[in-house]
py3Dmol code that shows the C-alpha trace and the ligand (Angstrom):
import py3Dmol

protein = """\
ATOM      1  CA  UNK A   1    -132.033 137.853  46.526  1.00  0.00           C
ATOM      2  CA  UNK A   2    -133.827 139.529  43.305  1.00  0.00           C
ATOM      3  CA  UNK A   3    -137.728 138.736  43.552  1.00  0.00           C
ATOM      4  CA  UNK A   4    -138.879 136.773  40.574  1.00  0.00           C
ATOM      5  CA  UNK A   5    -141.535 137.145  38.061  1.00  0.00           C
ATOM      6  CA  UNK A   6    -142.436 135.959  34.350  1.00  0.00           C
ATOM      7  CA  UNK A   7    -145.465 136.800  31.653  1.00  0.00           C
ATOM      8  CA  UNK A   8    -147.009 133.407  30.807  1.00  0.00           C
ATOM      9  CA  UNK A   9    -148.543 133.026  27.505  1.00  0.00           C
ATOM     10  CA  UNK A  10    -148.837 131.328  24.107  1.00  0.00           C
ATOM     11  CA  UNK A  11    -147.021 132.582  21.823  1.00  0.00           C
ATOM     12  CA  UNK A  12    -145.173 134.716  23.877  1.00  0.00           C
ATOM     13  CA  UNK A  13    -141.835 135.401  21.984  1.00  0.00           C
ATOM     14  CA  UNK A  14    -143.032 139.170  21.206  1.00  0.00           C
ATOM     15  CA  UNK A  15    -144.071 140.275  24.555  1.00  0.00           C
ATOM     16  CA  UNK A  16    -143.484 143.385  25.359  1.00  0.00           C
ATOM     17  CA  UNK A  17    -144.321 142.740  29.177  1.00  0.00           C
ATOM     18  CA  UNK A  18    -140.271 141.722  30.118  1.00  0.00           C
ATOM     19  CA  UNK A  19    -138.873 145.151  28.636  1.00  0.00           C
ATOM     20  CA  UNK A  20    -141.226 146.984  30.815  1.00  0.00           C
ATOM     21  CA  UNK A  21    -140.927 145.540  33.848  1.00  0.00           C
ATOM     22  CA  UNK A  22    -137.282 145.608  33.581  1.00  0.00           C
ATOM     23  CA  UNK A  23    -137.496 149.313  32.894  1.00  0.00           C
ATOM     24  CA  UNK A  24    -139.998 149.630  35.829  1.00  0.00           C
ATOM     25  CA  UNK A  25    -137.714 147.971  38.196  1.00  0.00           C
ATOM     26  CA  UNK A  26    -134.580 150.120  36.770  1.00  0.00           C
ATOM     27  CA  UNK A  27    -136.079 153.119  37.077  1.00  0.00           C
ATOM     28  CA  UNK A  28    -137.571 152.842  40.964  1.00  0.00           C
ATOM     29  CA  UNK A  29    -134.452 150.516  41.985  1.00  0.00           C
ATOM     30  CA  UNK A  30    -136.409 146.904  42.951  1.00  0.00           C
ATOM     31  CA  UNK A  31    -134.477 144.327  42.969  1.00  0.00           C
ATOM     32  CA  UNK A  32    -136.223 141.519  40.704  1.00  0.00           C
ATOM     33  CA  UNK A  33    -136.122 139.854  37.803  1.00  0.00           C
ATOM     34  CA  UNK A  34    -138.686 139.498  34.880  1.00  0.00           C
ATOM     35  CA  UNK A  35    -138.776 136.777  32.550  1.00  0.00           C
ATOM     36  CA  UNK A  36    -140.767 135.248  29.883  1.00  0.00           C
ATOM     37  CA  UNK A  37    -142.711 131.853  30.118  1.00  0.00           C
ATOM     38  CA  UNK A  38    -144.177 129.888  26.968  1.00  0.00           C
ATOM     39  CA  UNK A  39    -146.591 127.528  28.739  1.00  0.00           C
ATOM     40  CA  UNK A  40    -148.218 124.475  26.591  1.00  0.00           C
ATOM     41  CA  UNK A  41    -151.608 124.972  25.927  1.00  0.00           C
ATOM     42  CA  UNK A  42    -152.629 122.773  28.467  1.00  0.00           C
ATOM     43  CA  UNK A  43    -149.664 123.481  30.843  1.00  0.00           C
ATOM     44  CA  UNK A  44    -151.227 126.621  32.292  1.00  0.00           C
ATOM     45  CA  UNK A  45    -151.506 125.635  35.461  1.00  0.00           C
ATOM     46  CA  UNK A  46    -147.828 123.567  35.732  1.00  0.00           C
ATOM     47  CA  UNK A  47    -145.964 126.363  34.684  1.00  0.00           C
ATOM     48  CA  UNK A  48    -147.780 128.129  37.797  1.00  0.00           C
ATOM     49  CA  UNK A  49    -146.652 125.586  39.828  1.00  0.00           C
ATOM     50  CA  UNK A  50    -143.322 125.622  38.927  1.00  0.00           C
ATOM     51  CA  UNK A  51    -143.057 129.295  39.086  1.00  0.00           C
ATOM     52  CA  UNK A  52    -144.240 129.278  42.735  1.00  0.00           C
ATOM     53  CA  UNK A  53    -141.957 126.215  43.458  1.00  0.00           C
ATOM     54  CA  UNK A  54    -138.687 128.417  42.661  1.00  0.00           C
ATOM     55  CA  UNK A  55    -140.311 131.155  45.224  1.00  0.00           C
ATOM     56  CA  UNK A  56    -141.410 133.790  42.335  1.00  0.00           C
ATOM     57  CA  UNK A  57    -143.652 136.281  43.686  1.00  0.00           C
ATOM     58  CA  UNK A  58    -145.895 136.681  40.980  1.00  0.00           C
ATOM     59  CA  UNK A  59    -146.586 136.529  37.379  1.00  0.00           C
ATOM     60  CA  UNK A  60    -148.415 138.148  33.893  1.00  0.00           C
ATOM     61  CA  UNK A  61    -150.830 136.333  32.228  1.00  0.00           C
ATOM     62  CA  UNK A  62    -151.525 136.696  28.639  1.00  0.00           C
ATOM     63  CA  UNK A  63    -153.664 135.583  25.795  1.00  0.00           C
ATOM     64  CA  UNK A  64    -154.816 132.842  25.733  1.00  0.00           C
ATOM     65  CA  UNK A  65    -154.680 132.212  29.414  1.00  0.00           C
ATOM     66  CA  UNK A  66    -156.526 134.781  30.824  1.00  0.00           C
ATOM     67  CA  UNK A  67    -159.665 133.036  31.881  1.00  0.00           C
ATOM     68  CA  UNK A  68    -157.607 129.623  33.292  1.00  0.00           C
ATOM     69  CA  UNK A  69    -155.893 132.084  35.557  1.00  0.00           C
ATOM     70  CA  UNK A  70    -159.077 133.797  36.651  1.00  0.00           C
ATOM     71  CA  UNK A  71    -160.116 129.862  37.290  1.00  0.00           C
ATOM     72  CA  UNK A  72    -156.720 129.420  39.324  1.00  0.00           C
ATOM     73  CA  UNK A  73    -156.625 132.070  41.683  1.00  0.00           C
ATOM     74  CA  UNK A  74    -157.583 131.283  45.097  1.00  0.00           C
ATOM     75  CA  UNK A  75    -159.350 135.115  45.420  1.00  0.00           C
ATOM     76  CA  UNK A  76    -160.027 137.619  43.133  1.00  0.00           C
ATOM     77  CA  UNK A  77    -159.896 141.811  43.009  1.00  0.00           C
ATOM     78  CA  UNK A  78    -163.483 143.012  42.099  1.00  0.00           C
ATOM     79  CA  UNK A  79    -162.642 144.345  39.156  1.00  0.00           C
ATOM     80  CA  UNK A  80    -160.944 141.066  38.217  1.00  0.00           C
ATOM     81  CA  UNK A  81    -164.314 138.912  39.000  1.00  0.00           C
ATOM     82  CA  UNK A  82    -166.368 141.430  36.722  1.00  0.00           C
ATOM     83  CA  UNK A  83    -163.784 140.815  34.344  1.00  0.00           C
ATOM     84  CA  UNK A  84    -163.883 137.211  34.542  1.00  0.00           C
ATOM     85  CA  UNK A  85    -160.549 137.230  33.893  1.00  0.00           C
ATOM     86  CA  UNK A  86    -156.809 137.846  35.262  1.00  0.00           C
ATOM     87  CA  UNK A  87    -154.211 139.229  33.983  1.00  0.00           C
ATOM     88  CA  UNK A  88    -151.886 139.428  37.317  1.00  0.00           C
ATOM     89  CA  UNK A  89    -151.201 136.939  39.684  1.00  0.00           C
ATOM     90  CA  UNK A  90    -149.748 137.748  43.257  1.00  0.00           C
ATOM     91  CA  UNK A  91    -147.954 134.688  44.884  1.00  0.00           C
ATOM     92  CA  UNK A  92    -148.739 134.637  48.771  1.00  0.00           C
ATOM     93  CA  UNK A  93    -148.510 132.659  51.804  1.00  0.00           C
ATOM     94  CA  UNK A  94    -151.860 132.315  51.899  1.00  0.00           C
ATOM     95  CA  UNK A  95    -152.356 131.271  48.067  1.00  0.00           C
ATOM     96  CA  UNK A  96    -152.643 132.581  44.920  1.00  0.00           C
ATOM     97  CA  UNK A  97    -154.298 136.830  44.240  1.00  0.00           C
ATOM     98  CA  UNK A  98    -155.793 137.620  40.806  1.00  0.00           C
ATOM     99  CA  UNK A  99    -156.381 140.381  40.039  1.00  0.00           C
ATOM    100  CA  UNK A 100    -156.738 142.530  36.129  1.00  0.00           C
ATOM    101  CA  UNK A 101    -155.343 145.398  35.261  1.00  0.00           C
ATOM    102  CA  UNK A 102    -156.336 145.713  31.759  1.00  0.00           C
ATOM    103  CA  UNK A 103    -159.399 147.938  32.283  1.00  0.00           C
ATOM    104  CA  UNK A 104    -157.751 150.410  34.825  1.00  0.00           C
ATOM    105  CA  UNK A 105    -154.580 150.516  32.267  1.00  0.00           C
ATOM    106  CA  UNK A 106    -157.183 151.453  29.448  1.00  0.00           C
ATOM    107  CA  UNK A 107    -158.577 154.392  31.490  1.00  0.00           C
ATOM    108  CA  UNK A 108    -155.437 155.864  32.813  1.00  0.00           C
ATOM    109  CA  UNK A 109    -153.496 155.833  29.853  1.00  0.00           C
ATOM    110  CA  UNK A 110    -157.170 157.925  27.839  1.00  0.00           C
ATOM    111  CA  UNK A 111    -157.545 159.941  30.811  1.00  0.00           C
ATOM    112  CA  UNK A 112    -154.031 160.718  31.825  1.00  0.00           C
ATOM    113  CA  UNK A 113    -151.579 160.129  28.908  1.00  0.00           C
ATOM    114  CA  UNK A 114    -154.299 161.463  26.473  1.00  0.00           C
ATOM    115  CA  UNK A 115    -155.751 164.460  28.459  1.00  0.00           C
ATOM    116  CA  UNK A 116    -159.235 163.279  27.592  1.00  0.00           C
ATOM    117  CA  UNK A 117    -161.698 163.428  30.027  1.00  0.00           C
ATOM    118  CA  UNK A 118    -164.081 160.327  29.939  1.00  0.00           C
ATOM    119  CA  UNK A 119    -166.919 161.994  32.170  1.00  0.00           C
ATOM    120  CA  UNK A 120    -170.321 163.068  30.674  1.00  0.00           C
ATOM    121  CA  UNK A 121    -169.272 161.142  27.415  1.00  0.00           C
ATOM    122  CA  UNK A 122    -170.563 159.090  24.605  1.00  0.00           C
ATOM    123  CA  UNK A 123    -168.650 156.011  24.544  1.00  0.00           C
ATOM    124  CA  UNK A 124    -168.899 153.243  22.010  1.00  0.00           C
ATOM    125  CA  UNK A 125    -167.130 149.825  23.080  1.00  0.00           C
ATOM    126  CA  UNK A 126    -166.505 147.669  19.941  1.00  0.00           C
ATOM    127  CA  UNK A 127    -166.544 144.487  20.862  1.00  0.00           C
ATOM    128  CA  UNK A 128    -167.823 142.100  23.241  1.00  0.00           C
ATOM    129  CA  UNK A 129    -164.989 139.112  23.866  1.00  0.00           C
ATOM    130  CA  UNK A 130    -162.607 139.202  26.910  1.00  0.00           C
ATOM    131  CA  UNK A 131    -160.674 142.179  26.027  1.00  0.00           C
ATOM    132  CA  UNK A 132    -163.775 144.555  26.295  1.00  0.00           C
ATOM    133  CA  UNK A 133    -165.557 142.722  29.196  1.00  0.00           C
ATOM    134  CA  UNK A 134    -161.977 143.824  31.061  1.00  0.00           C
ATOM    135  CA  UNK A 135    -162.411 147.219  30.214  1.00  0.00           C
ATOM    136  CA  UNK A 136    -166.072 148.050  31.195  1.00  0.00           C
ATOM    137  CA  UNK A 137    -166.333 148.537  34.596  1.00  0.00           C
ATOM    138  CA  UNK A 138    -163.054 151.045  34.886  1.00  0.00           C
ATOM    139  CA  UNK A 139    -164.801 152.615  31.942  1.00  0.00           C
ATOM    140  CA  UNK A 140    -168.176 153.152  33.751  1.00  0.00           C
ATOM    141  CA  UNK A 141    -166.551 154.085  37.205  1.00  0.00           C
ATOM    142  CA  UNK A 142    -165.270 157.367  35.050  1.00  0.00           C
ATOM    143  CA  UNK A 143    -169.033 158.252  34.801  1.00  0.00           C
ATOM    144  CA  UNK A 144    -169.431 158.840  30.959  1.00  0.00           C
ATOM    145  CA  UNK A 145    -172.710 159.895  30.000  1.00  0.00           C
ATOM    146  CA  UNK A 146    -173.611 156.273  28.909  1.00  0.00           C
ATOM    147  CA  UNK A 147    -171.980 153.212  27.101  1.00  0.00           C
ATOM    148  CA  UNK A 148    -172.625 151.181  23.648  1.00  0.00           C
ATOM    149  CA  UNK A 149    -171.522 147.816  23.398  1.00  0.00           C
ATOM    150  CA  UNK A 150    -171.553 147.152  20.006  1.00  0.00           C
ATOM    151  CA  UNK A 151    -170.401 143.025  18.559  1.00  0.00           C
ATOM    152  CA  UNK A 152    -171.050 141.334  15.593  1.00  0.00           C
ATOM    153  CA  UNK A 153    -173.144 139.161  17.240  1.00  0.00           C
ATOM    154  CA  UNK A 154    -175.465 141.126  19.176  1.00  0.00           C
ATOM    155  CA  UNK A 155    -176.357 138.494  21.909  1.00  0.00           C
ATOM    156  CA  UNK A 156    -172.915 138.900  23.682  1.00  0.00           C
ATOM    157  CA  UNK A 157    -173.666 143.021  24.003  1.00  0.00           C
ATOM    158  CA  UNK A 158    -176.605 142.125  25.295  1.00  0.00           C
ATOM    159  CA  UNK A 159    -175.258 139.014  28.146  1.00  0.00           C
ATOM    160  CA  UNK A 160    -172.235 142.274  29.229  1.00  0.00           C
ATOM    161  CA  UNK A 161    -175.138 144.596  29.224  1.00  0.00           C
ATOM    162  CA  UNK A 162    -177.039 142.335  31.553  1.00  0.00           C
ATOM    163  CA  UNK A 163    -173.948 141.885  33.792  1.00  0.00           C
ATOM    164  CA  UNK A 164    -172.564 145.804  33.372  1.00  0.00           C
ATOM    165  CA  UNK A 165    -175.784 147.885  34.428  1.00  0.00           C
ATOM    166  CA  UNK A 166    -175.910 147.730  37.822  1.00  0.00           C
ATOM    167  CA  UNK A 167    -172.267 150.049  37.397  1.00  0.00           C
ATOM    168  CA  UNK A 168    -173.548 152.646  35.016  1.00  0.00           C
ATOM    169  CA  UNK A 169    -176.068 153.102  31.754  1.00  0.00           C
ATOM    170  CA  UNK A 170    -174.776 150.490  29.401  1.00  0.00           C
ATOM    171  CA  UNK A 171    -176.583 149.571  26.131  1.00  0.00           C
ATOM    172  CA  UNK A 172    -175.945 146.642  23.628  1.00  0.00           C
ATOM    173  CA  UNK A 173    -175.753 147.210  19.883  1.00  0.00           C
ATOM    174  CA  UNK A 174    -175.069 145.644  16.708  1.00  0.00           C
ATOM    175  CA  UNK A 175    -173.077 147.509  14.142  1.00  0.00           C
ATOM    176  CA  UNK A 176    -175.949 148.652  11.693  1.00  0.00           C
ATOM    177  CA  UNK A 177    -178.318 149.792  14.669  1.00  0.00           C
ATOM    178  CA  UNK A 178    -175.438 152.663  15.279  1.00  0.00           C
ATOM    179  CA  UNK A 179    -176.825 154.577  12.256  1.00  0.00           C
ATOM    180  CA  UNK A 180    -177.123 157.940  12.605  1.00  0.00           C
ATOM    181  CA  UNK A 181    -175.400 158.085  16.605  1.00  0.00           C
ATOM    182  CA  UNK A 182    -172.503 160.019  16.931  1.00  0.00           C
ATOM    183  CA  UNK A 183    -169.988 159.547  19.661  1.00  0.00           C
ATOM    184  CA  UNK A 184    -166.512 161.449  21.867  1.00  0.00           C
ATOM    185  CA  UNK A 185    -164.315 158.217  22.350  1.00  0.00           C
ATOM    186  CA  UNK A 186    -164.510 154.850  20.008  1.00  0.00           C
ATOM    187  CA  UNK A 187    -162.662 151.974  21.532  1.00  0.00           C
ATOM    188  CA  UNK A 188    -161.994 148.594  19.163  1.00  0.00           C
ATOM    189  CA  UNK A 189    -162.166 145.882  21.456  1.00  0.00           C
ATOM    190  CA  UNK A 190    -162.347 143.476  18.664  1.00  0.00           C
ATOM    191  CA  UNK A 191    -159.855 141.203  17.512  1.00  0.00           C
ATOM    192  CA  UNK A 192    -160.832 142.711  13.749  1.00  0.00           C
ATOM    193  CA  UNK A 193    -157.096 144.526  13.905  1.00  0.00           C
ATOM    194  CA  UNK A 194    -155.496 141.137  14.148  1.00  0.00           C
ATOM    195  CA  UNK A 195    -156.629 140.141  10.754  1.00  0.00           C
ATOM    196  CA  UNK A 196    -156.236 143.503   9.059  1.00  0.00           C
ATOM    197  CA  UNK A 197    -160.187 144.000   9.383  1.00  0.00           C
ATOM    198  CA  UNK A 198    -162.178 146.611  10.496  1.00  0.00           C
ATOM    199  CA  UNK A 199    -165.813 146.571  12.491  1.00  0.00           C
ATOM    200  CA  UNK A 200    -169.064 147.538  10.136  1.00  0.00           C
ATOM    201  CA  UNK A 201    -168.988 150.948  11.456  1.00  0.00           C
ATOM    202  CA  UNK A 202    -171.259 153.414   9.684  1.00  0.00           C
ATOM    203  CA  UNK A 203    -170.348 156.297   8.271  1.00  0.00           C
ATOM    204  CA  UNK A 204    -170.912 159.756  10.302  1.00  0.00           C
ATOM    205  CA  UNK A 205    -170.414 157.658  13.817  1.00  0.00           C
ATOM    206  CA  UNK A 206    -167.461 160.242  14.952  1.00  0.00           C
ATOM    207  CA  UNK A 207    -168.587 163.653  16.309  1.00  0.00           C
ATOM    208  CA  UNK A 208    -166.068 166.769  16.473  1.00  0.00           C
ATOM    209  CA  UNK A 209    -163.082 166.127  18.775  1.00  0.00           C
ATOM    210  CA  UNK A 210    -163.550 162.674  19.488  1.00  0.00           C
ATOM    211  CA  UNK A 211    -161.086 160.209  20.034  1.00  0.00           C
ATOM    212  CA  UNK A 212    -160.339 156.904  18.242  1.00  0.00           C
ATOM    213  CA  UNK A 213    -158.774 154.323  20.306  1.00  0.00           C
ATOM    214  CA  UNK A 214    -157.471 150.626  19.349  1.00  0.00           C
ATOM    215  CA  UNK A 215    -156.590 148.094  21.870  1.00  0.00           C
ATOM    216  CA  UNK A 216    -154.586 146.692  19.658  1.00  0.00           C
ATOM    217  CA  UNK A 217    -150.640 148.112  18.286  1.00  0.00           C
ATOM    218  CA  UNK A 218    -148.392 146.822  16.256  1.00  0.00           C
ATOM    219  CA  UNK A 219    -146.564 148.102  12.724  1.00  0.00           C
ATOM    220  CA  UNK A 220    -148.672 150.733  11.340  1.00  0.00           C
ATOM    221  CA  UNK A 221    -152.053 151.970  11.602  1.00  0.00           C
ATOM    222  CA  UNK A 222    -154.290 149.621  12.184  1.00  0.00           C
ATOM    223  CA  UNK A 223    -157.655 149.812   9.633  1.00  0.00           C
ATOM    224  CA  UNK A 224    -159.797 151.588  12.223  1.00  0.00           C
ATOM    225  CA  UNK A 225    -157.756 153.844  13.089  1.00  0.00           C
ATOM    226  CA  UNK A 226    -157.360 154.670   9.423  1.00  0.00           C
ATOM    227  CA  UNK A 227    -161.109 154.449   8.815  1.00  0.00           C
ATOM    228  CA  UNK A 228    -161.911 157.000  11.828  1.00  0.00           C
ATOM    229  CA  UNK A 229    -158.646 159.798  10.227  1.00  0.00           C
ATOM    230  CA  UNK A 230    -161.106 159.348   7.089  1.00  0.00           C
ATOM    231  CA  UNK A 231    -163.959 160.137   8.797  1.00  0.00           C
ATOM    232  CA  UNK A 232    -162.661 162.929  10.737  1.00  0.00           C
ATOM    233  CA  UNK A 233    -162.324 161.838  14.461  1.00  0.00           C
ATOM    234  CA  UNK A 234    -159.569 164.744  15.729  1.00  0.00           C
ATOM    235  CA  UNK A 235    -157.514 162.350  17.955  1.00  0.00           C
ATOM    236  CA  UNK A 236    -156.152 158.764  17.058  1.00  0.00           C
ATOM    237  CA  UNK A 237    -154.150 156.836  19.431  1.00  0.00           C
ATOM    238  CA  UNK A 238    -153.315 153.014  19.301  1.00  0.00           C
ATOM    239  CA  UNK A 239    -153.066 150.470  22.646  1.00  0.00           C
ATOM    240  CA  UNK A 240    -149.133 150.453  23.431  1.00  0.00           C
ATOM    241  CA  UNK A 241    -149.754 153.153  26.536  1.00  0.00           C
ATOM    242  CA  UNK A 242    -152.508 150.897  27.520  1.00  0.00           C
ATOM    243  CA  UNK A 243    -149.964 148.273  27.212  1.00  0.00           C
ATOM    244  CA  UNK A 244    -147.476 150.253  29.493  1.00  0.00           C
ATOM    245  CA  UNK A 245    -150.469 151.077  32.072  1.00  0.00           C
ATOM    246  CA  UNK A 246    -151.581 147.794  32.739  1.00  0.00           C
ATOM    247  CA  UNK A 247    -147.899 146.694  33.615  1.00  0.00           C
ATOM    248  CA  UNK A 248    -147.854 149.603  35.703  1.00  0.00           C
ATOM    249  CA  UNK A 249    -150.533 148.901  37.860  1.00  0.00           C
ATOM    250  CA  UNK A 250    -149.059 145.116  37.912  1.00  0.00           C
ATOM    251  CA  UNK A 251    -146.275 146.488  39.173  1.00  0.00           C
ATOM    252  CA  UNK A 252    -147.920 148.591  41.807  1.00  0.00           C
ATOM    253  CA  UNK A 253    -150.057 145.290  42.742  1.00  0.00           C
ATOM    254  CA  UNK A 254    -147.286 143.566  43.616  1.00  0.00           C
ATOM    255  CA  UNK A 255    -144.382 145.950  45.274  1.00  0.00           C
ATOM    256  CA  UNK A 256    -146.940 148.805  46.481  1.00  0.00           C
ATOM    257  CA  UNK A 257    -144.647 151.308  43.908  1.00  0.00           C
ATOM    258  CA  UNK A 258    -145.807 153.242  41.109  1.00  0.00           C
ATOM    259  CA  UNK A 259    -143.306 153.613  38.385  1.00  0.00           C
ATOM    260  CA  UNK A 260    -143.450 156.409  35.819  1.00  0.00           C
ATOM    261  CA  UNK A 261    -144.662 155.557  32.577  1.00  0.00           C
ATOM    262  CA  UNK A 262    -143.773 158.409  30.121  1.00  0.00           C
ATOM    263  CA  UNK A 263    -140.245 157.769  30.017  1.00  0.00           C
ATOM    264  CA  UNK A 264    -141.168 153.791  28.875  1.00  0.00           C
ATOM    265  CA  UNK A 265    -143.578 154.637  26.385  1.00  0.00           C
ATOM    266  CA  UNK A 266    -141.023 157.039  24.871  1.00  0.00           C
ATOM    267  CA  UNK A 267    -138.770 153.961  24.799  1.00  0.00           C
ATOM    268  CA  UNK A 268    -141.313 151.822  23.337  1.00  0.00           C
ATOM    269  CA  UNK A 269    -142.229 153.818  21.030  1.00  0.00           C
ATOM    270  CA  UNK A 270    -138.577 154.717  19.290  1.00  0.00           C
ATOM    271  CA  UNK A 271    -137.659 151.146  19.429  1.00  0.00           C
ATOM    272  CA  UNK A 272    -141.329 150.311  16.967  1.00  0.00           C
TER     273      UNK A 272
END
"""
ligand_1 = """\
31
LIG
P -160.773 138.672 22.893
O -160.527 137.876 24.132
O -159.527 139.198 22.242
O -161.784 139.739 23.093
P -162.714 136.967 21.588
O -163.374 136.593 22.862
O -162.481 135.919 20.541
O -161.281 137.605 21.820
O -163.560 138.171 20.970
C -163.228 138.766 19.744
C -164.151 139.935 19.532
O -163.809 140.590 18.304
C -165.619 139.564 19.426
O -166.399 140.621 19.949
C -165.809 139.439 17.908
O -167.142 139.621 17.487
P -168.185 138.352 17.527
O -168.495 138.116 18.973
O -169.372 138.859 16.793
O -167.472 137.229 16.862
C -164.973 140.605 17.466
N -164.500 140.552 16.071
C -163.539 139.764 15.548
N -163.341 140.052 14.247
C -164.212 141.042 13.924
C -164.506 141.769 12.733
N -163.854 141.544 11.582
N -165.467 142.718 12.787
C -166.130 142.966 13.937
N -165.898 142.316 15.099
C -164.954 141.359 15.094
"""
view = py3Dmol.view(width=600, height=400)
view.addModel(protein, "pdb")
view.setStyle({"model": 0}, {"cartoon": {"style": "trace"}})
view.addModel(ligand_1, "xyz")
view.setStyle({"model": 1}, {"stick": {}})
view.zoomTo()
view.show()
């Protein structure tokens, strides 16, 4: 019988997370099925339960239920503790697996999809809410020459600092202390794209051949990624092969196989 599994979110009627999978599972010939799971916003946890009650073997998690699954799992990966959230559940005998794959889907898709190597680099994290505490320890195990955290409100750099630098050199930021730095890779971490806003970024931040990455992807470019064109970074990419990544290394968390991503971010991207 074909091994079930859903994405659970709120609102999850644009997920991309069902179309990959089910190109995963074509493409390496497992037999499951993927499906898509609005939960209530308090009925996290029940549509868990029911999920494990019809014997599915695991499950997505997306926004904004990220942080009740971390809360749900019975055990936790490392990387999905430091996170302090989870993005993958793995339905055992024994209980309940998180783990997140956010961070490691960030760093594959720069490193391998993108060519660009993230070690002895300047790296500027915008952004200090879930989606970039997922990303920070993946990005320090690449050894970059150090890490900004840069937010808004500068406190919550400063609490991931405090948490981050045992892994690597981390520093905390707020947007007008950047001034006159210069930096290889800019990630926005922030939910600014959502809204059609961009960070306070000053001018001059982008050195020669760096790359401007946005977590976020959607219909057009988003304003960062507009803003850094204008100010001359060489390389722009947006977050759908992050997107693609993270479900691979879902997939590979759950049936120990590592689909190939290319082909599905070819799809995904002529279908935009
Ligand atoms: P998520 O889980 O998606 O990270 P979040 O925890 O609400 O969501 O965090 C959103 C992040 O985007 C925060 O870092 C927020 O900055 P503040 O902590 O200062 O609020 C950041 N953010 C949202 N809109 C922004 C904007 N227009 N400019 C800069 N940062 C923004």
């Amino acid at each position: 019988m074909s091994q079930r599994y859903a994405v659970i979110g709120n609102p999850i009627k644009h997920s991309k997370s069902p179309l990959i999978h089910t190109l995963f599972a074509q493409e390496t010939a497992q037999d499951m099925v993927y499906d898509r799971i609005e939960a209530a916003l308090d009925g996290f946890a029940a549509s868990v339960q029911q999920l494990q009650a019809i014997g599915a073997a695991g499950a997505n998690v997306t926004v904004p239920f990220k942080e009740q699954a971390f809360a749900l799992a019975d055990w936790l990966t490392e990387r999905a503790r430091l996170a302090g959230a989870v993005n993958t559940l793995k339905f055992t005998e024994m209980g309940v697996e998180g783990d997140n794959t956010d961070g490691v889907g960030l760093v594959t898709d720069i490193s391998q999809n993108l060519g660009f190597e993230l070690a002895h680099k300047r790296i500027l994290l915008m952004g200090a809410g879930g989606a970039a505490r997922g990303v920070i320890l993946p990005l320090l195990a690449a050894q970059p020459s150090f890490l900004v955290i840069a937010n808004r409100s500068p406190q919550r750099a400063h609490e991931l600092k405090q948490q981050f630098q045992p892994y690597g050199i981390v520093e905390a930021s707020d947007y007008a202390q950047l001034s006159g730095m210069q930096f290889d890779l800019i990630i926005n971490a922030t939910s600014a794209s959502l809204a059609d806003q961009l960070p306070p970024l000053p001018l001059g931040i982008f050195s020669p051949k760096s790359l401007a990455y946005d977590m976020m992807y959607g219909k057009g470019e988003t304003p960062f990624l507009s803003f850094a064109r204008s100010q001359g970074a060489t390389h722009c990419a947006d977050g759908l092969g992050m997107l693609v990544e993270q479900a691979a290394a879902a997939f590979y968390f759950w049936r120990q196989v590592r689909p190939d991503t290319a082909p599905v971010i070819t799809a995904l991207r002529a279908a935009a």
